[in-house]
N, C-alpha and C positions, 0 to 999 in steps of 0.2 A: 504494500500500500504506500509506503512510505518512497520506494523509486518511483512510483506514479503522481506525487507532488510532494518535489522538494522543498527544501529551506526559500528556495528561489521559484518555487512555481515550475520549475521546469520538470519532465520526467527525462527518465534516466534507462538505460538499455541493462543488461547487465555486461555487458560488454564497456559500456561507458561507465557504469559503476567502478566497475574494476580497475578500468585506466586512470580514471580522478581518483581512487584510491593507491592507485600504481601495487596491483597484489593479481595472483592470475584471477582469471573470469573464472574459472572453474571451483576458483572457494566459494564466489557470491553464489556461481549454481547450487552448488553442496549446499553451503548454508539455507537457501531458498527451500530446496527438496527435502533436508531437513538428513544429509548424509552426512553432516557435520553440523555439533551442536555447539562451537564455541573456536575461539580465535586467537592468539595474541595480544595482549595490551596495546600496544602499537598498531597492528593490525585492525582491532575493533575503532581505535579512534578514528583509524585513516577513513575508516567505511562510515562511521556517523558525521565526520566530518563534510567526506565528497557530499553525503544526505541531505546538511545543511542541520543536524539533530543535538543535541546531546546525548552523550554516547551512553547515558542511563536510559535513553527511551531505548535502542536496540540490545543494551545488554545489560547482566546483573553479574557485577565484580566475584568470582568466584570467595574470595577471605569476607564478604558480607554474608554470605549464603552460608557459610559454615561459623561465621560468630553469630547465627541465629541459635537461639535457643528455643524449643518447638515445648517445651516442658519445665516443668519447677526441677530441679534435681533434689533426690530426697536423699538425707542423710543417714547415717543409722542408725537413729534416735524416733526414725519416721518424720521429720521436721523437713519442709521445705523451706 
């Protein structure tokens, strides 16, 4: 959705995605088909950037995803 109107109103090929982001076309394929679920730091900003996005709308920093805490941790006392 997000190649279809950019930062700039324009849309984007994936082929021209790739090149504004200078990484091969065949990551943005992967990524799109969903044969690859994640990128490089570097990598990710270069693709939200070509986007015109912040690189928190296309992606979630892996070390936030794991300082989630989904639970209380319980101690031995039974105390959360």
């Amino acid at each position: 959705m997000l190649m279809q109107r950019t930062g700039t109103g324009a849309r984007l090929s994936i082929r021209e995605l790739a090149a504004a982001a200078g990484i091969p076309h065949q990551t943005i394929g992967n990524l799109l088909t969903g044969d690859q679920e994640s990128v490089a730091g570097e990598t990710a900003y270069a693709i939200a950037g070509a986007i015109g996005v912040d690189t928190l709308v296309l992606w979630i920093p892996i070390e936030r995803a794991a300082t989630l805490q989904l639970a209380p941790q319980i101690n031995e006392a039974g105390v959360a």
